[in-house]
C-alpha positions as CSV (number, residue, x, y, z in Angstrom):
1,X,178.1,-24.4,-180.7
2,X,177.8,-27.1,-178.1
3,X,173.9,-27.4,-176.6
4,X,174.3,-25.6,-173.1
5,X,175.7,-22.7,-174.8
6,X,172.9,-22.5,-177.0
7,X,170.1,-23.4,-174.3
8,X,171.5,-20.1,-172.2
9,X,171.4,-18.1,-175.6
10,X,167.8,-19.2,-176.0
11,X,167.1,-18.7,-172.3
12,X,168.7,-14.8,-172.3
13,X,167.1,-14.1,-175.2
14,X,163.2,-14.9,-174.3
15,X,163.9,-13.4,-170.7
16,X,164.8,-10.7,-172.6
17,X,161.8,-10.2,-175.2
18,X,159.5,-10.8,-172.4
19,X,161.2,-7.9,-170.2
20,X,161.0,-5.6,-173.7
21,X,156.9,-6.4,-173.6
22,X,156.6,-6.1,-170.4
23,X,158.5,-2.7,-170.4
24,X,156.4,-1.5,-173.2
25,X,152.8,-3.0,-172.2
26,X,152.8,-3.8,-168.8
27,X,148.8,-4.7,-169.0
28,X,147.8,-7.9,-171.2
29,X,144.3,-9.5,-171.4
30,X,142.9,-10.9,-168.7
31,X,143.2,-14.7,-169.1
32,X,139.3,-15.6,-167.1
33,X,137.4,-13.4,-169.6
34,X,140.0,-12.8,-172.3
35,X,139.8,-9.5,-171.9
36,X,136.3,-8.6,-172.6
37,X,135.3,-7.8,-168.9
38,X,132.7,-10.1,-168.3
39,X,131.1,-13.3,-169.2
40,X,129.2,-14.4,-171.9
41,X,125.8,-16.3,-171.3
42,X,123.4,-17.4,-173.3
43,X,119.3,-17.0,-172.9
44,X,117.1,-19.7,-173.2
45,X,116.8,-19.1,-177.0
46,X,120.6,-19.6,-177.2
47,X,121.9,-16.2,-177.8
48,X,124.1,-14.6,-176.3
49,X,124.0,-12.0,-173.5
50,X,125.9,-10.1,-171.3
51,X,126.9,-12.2,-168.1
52,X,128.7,-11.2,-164.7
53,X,131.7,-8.8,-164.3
54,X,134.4,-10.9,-164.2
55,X,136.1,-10.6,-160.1
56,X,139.4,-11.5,-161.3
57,X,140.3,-8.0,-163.4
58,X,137.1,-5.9,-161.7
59,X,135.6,-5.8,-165.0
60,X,138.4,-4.1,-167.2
61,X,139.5,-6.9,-169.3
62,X,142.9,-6.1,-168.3
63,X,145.8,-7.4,-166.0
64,X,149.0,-6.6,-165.0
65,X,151.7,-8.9,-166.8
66,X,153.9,-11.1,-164.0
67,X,156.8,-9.5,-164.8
68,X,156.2,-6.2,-164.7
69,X,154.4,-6.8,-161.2
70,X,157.7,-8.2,-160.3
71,X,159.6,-5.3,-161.2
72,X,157.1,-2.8,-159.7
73,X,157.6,-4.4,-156.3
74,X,161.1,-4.9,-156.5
75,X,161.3,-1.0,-157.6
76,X,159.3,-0.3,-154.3
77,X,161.2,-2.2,-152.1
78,X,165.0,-0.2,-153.4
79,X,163.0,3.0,-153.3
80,X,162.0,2.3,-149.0
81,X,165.4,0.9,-148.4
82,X,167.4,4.0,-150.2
83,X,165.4,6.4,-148.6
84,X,166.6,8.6,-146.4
């Protein structure tokens, strides 16, 4: 099998895994606070406490996944253009 060949095999198939996950669990961990909601501090004795909510998922620890916010907006953009 000559190396192209098997670089688009490879290719197609991890663009299609990551469609499958995003298909099946469109929200993944938020990658600032790995999906706890909120940052971890630490008092002066050194343990730890409860920080800020994290601003990047508004304190629910989870995100939308890239490719499903692609499809969503490509889905929205068909649905205005085939409307009547």
């Amino acid at each position: 099998m000559p190396p192209a060949l098997l670089a688009i095999a490879l290719l197609f198939a991890v663009t299609f895994c990551y469609a499958a996950v995003c298909a099946g669990s469109p929200f993944g961990n938020c990658r600032k606070c790995r999906g706890m909601g909120h940052a971890l501090k630490t008092d002066r004795k050194g343990r730890l406490k409860r920080g800020k909510d994290c601003r990047r998922c508004k304190a629910t620890g989870k995100r939308i996944r890239t490719g499903r916010w692609l499809y969503n907006r490509w889905a929205r953009i068909y649905r205005a253009g085939t409307a009547d």
